[in-house]
N, CA, C and O atoms as a printed pandas DataFrame, in Angstrom:
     atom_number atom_name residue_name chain_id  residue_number  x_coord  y_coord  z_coord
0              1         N          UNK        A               1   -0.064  -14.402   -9.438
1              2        CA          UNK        A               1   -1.119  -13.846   -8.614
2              3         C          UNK        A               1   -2.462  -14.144   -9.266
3              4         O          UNK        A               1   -2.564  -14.088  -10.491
4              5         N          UNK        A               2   -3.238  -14.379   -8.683
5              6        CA          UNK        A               2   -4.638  -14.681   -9.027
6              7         C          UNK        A               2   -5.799  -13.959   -8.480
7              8         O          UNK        A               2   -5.581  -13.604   -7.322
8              9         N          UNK        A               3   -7.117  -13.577   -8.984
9             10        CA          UNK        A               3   -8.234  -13.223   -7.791
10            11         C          UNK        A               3   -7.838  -11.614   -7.729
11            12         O          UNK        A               3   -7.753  -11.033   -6.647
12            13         N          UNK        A               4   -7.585  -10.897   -9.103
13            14        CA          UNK        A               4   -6.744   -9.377   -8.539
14            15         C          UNK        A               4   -8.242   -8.204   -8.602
15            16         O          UNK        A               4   -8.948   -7.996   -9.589
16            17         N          UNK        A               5   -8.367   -7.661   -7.370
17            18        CA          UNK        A               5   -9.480   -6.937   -7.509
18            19         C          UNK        A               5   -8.922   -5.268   -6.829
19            20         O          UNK        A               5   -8.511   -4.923   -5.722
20            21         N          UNK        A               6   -9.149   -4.584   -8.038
21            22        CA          UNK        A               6   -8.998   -3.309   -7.796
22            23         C          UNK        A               6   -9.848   -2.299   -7.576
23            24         O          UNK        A               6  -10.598   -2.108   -8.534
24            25         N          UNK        A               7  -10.025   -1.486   -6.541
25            26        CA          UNK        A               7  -10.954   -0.418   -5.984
26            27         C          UNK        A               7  -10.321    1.310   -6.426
27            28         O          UNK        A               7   -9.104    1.498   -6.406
28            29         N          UNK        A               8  -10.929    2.039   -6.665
29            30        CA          UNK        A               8  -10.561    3.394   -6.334
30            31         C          UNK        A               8  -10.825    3.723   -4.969
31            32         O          UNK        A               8  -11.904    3.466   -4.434
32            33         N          UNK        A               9   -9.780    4.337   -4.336
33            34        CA          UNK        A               9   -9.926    4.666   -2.774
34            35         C          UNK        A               9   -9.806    6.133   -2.952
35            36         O          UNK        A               9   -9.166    6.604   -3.893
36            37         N          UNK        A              10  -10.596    7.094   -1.793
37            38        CA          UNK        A              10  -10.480    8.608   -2.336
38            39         C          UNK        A              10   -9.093    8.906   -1.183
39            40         O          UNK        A              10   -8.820    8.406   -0.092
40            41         N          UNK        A              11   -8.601    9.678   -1.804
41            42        CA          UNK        A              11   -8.141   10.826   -1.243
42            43         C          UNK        A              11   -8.392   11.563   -0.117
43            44         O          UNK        A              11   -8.192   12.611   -0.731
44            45         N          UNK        A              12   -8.648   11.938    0.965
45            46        CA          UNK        A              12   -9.810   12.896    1.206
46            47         C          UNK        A              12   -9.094   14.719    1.135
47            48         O          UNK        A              12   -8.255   15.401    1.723
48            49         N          UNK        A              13  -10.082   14.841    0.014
49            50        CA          UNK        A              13  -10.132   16.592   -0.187
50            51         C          UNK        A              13   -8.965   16.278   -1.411
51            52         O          UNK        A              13   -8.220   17.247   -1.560
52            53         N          UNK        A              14   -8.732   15.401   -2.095
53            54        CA          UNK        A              14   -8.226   15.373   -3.703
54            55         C          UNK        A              14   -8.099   14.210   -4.121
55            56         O          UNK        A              14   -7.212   13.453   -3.727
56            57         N          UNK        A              15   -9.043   13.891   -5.045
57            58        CA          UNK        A              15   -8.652   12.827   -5.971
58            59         C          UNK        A              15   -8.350   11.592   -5.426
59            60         O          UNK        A              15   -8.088   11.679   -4.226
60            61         N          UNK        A              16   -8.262    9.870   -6.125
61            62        CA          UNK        A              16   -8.073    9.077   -5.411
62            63         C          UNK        A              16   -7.443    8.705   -6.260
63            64         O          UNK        A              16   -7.226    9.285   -7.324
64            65         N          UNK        A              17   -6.893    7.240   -5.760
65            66        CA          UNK        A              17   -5.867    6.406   -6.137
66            67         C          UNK        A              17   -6.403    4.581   -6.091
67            68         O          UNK        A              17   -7.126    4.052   -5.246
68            69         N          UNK        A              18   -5.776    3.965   -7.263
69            70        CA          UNK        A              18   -6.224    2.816   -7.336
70            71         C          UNK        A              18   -5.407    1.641   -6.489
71            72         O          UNK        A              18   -4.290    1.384   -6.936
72            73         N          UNK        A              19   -5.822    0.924   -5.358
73            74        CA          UNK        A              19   -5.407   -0.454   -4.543
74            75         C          UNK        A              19   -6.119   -2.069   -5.051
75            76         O          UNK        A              19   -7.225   -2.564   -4.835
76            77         N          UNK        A              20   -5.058   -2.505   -5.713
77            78        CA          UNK        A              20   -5.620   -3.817   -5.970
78            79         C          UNK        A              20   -4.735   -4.803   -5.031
79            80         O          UNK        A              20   -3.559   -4.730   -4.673
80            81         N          UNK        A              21   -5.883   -5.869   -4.742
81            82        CA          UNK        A              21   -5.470   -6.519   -4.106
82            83         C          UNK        A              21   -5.457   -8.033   -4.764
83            84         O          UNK        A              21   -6.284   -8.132   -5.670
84            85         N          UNK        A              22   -4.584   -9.421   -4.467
85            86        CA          UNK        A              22   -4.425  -10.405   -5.331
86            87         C          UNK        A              22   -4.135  -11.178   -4.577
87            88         O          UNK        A              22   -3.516  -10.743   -3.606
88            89         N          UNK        A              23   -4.440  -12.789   -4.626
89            90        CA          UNK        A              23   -3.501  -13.487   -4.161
90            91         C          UNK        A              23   -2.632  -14.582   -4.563
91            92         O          UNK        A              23   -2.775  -15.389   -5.482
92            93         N          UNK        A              24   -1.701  -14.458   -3.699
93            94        CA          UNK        A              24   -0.512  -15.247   -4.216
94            95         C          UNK        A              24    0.137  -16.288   -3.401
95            96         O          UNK        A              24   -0.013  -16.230   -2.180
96            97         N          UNK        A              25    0.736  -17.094   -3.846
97            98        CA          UNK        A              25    1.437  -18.392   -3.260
98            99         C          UNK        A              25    1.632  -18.224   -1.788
99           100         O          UNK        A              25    1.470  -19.118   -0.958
100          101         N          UNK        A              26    1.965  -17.103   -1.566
101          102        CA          UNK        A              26    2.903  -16.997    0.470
102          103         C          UNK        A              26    1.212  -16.153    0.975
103          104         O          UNK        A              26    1.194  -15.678    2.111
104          105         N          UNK        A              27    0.091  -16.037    0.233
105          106        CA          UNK        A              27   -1.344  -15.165    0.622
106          107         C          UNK        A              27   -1.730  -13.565    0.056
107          108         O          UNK        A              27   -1.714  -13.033   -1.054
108          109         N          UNK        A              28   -1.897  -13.349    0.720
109          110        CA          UNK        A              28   -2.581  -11.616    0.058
110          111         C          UNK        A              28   -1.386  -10.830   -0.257
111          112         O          UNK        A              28   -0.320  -10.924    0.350
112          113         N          UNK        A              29   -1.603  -10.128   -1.142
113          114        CA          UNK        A              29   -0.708   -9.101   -1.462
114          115         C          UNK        A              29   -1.603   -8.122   -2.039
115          116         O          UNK        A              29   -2.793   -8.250   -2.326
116          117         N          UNK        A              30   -0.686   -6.928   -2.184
117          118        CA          UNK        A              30   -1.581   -5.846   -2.796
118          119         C          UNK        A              30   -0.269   -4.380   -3.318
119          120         O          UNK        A              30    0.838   -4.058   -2.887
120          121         N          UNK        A              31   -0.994   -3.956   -4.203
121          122        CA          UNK        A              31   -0.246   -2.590   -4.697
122          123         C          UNK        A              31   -1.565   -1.242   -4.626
123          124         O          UNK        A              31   -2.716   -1.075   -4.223
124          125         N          UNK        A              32   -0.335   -0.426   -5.394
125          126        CA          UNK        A              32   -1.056    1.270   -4.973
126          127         C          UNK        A              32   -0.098    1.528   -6.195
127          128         O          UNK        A              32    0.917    0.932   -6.552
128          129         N          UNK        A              33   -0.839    2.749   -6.780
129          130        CA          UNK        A              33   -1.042    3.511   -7.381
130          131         C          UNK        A              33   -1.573    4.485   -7.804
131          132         O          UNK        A              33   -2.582    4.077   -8.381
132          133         N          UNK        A              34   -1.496    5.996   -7.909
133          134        CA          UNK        A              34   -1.320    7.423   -7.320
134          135         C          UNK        A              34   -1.353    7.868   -9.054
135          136         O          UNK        A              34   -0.498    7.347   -9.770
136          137         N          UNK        A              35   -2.156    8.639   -9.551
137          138        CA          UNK        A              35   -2.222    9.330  -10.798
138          139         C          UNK        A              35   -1.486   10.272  -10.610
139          140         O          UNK        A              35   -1.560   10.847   -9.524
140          141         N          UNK        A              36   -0.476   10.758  -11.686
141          142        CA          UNK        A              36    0.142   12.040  -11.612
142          143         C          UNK        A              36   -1.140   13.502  -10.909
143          144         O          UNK        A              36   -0.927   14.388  -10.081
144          145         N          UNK        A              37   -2.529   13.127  -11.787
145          146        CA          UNK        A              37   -3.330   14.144  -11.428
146          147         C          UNK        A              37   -3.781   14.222  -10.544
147          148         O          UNK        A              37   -4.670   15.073  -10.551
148          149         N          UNK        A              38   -3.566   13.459   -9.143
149          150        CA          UNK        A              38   -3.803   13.929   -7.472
150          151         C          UNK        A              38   -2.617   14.373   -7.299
151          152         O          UNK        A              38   -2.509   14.081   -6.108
152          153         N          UNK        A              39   -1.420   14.962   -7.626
153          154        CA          UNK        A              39   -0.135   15.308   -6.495
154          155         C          UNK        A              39    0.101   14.861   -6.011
155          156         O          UNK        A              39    1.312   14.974   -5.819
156          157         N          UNK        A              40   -0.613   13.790   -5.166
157          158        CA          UNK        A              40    0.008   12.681   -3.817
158          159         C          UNK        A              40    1.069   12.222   -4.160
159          160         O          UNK        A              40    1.539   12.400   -5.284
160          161         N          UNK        A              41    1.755   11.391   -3.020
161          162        CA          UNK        A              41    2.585   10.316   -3.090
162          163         C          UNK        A              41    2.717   10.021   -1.509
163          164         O          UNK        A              41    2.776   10.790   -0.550
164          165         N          UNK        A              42    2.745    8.409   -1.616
165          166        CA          UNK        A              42    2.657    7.516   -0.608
166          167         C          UNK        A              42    4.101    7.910    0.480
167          168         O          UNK        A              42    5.208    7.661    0.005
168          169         N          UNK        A              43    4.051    8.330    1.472
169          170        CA          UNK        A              43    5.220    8.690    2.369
170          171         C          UNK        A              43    5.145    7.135    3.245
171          172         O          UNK        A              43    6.199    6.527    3.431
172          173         N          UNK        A              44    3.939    6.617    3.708
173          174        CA          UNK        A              44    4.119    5.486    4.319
174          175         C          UNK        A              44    2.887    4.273    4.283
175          176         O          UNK        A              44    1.877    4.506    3.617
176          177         N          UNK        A              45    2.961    3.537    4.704
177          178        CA          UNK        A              45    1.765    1.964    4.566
178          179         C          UNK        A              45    1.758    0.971    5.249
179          180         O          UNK        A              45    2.547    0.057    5.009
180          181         N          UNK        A              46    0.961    0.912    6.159
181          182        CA          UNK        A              46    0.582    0.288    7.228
182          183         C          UNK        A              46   -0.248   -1.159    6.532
183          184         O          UNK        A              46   -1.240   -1.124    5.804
184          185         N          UNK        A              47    0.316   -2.094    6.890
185          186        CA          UNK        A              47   -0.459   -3.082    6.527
186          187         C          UNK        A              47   -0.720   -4.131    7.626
187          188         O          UNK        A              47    0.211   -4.655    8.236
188          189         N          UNK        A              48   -2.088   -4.437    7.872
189          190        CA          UNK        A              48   -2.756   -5.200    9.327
190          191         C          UNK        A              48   -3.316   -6.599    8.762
191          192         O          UNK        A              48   -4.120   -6.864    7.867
192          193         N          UNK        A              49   -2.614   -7.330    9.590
193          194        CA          UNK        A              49   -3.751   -9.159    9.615
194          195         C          UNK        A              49   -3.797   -9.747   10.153
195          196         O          UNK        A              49   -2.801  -10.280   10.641
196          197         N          UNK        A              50   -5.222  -10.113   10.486
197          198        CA          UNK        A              50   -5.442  -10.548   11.714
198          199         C          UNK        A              50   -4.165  -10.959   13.009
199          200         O          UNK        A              50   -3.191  -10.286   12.672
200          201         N          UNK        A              51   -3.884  -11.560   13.980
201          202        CA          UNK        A              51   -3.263  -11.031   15.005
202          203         C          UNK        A              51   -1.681  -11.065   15.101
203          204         O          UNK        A              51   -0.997  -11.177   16.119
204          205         N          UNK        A              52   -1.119  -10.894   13.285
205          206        CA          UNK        A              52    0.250  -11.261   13.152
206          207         C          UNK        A              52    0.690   -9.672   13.117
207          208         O          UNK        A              52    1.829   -9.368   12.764
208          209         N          UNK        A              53   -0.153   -8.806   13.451
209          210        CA          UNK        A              53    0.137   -7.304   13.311
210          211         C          UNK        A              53    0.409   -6.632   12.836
211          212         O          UNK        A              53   -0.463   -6.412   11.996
212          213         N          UNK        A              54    1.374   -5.820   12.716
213          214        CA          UNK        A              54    0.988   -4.851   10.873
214          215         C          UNK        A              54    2.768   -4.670   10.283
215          216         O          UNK        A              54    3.675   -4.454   11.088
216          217         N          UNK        A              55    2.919   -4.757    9.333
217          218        CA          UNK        A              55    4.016   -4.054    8.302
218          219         C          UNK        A              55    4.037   -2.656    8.704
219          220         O          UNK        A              55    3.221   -1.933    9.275
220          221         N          UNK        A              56    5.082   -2.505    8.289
221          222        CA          UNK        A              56    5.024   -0.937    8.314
222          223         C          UNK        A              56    6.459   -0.305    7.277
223          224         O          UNK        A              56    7.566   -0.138    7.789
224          225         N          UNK        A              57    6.202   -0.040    5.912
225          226        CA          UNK        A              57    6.758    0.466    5.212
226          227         C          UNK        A              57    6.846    1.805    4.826
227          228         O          UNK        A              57    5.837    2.280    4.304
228          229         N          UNK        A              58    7.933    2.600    4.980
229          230        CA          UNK        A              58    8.165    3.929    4.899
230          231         C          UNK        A              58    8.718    4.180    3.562
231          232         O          UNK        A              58    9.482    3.321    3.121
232          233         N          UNK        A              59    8.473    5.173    2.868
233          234        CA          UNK        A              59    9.346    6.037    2.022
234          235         C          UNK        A              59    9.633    7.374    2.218
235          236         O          UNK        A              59    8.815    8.261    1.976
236          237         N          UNK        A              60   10.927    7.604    2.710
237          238        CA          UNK        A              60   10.844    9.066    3.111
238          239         C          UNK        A              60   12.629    9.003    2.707
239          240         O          UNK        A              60   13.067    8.077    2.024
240          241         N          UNK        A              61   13.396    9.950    3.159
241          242        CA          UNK        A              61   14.237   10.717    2.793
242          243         C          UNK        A              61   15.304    9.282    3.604
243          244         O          UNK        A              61   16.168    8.745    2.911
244          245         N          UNK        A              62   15.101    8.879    4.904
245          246        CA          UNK        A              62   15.963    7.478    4.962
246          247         C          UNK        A              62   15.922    6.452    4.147
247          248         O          UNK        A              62   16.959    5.816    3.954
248          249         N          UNK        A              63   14.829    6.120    3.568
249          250        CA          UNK        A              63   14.826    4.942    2.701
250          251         C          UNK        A              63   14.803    5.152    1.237
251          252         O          UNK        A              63   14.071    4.540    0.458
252          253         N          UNK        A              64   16.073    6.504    0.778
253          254        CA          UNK        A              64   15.995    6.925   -0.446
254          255         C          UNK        A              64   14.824    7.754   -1.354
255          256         O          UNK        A              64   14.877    8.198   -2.501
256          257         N          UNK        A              65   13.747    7.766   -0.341
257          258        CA          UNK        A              65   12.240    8.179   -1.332
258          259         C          UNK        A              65   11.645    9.802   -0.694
259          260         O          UNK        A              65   10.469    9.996   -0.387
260          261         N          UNK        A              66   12.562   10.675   -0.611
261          262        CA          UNK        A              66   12.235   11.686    0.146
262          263         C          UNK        A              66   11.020   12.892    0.013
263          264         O          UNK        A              66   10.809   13.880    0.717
264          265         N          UNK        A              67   10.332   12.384   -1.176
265          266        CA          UNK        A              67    9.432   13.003   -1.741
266          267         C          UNK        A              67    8.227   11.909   -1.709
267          268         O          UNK        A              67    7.109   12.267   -2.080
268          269         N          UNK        A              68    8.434   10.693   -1.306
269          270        CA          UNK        A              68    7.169    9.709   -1.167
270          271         C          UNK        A              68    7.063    9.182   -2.796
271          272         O          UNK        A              68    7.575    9.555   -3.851
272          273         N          UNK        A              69    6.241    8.253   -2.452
273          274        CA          UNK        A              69    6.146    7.541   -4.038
274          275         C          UNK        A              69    4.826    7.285   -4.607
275          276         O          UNK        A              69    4.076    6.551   -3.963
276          277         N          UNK        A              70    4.406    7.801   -5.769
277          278        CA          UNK        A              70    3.117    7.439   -6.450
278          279         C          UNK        A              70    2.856    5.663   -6.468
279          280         O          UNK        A              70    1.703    5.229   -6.479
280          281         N          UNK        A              71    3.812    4.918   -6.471
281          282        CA          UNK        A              71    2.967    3.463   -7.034
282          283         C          UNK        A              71    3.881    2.049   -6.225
283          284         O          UNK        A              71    5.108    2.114   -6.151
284          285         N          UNK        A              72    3.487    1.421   -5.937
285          286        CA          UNK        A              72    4.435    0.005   -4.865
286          287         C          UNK        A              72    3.784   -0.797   -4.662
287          288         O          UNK        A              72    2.644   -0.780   -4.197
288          289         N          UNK        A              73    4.554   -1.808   -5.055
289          290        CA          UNK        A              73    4.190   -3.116   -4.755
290          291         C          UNK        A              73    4.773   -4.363   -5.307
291          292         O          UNK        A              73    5.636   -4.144   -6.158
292          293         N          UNK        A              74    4.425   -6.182   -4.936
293          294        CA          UNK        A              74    3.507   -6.054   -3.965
294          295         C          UNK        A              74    3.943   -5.965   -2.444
295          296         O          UNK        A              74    5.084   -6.329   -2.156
296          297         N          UNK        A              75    3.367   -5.650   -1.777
297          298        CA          UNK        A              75    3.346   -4.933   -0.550
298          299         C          UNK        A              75    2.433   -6.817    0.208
299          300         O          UNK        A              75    1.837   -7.744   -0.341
300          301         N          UNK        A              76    2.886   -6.462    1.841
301          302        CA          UNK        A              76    1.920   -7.245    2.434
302          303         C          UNK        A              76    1.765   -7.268    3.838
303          304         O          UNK        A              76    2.598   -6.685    4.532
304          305         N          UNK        A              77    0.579   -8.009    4.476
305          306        CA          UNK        A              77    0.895   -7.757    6.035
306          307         C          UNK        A              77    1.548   -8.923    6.728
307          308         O          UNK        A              77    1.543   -9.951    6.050
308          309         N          UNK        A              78    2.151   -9.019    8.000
309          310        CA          UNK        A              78    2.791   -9.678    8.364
310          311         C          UNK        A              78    2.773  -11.488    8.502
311          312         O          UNK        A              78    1.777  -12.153    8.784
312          313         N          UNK        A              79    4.331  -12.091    8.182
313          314        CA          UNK        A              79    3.892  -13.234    8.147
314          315         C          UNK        A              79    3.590  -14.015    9.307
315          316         O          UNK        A              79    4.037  -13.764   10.426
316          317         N          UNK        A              80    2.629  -15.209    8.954
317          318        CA          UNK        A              80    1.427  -15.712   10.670
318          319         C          UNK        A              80    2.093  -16.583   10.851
319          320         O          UNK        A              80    3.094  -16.792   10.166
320          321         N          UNK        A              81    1.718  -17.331   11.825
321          322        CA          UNK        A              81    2.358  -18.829   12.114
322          323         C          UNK        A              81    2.862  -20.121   11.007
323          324         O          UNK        A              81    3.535  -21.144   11.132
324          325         N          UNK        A              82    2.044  -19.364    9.744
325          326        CA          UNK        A              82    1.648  -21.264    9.407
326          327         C          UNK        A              82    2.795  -20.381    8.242
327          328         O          UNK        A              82    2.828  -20.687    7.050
328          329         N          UNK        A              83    3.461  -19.542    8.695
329          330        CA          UNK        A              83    4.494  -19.197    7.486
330          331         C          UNK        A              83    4.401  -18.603    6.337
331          332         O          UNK        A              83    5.312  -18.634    5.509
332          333         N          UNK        A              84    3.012  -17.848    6.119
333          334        CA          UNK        A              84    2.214  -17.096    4.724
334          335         C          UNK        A              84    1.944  -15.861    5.466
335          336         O          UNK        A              84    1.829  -15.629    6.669
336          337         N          UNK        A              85    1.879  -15.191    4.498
337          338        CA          UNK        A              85    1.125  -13.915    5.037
338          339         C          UNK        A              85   -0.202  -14.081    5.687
339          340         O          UNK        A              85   -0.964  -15.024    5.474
340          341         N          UNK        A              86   -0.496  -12.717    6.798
341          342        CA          UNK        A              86   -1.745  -13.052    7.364
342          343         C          UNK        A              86   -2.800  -12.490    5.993
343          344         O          UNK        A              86   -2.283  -11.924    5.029
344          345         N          UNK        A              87   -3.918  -12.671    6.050
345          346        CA          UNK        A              87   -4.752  -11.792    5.210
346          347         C          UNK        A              87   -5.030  -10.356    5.713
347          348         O          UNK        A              87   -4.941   -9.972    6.880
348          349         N          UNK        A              88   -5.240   -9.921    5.063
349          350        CA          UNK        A              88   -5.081   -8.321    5.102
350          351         C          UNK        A              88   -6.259   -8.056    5.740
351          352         O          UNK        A              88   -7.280   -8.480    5.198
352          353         N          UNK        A              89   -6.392   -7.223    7.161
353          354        CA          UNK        A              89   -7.677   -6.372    7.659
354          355         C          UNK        A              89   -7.835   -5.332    7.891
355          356         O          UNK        A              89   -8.787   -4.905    8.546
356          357         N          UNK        A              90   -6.736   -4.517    7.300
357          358        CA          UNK        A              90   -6.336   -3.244    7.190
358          359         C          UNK        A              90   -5.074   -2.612    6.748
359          360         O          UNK        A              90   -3.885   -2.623    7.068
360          361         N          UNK        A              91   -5.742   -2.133    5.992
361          362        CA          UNK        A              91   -3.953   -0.798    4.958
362          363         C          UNK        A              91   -4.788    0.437    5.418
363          364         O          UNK        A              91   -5.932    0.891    5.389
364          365         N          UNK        A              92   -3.479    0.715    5.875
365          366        CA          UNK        A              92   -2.963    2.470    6.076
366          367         C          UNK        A              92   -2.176    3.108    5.497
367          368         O          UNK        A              92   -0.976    3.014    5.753
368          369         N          UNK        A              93   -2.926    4.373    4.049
369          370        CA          UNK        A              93   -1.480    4.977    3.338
370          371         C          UNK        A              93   -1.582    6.336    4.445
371          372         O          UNK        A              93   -2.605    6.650    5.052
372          373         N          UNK        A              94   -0.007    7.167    4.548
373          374        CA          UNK        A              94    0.192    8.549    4.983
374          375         C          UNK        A              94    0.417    9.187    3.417
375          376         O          UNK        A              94    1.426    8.997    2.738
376          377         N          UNK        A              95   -0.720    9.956    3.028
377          378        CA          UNK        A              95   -0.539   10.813    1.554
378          379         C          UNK        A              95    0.053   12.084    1.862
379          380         O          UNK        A              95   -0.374   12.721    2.824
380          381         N          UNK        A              96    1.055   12.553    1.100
381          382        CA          UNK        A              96    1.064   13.639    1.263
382          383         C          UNK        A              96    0.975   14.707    0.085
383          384         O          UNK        A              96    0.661   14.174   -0.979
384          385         N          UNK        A              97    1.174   16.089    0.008
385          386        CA          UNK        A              97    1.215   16.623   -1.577
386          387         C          UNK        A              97    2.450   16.539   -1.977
387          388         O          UNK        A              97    3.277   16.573   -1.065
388          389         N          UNK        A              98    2.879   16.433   -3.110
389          390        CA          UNK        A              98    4.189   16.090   -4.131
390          391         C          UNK        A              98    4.014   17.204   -5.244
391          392         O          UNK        A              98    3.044   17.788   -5.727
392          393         N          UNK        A              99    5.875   17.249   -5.505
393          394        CA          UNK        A              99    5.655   18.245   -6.593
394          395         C          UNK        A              99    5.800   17.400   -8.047
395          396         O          UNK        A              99    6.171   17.843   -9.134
396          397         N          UNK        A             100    5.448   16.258   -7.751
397          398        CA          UNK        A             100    5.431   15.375   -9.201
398          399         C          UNK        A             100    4.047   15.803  -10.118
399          400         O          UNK        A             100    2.902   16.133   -9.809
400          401         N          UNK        A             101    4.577   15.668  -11.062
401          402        CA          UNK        A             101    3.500   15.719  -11.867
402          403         C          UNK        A             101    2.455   14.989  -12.616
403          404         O          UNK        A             101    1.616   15.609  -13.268
């Protein structure tokens, strides 16, 4: 992966969490990561590019993760015509509170 640029994204009403994004051989990718000291954890993640439409990855109690997950990746949005990922024009996390610490 190359080009890795990481943001703090807030929370809203606790604390935020760090999304870097990178790219790589098949195009964009990106991870998340959740400090023990917000409580969060990622229940789900929407990922959008341009008109190849969005991913949609869950962690919940069907896909083994019933408490959601502090950190994942890499993650990406759907693959386009030319066979790579599209580039990313939107991530959607669902946060919720966790009793992790």
């Amino acid at each position: 992966m190359t080009n890795p640029m990481t943001e703090s994204v807030a929370i809203p009403g606790d604390g935020s969490f760090q999304l870097t994004v990178s790219s790589a051989t098949q195009g964009q990718v990106f991870s998340f990561n959740i400090p023990s000291s917000a409580h969060r954890s990622v229940v789900r993640v929407t990922a959008t590019g341009g008109t190849a439409g969005s991913t949609v990855v869950n962690y919940d109690s069907t896909t083994g993760f019933p408490d959601g997950v502090a950190a994942a990746g890499p993650l990406h949005a759907p693959v386009n015509s030319t066979g790579k990922y599209a580039n990313l024009s939107r991530v959607d996390f669902c946060v919720k509170p966790t009793k992790y610490n």
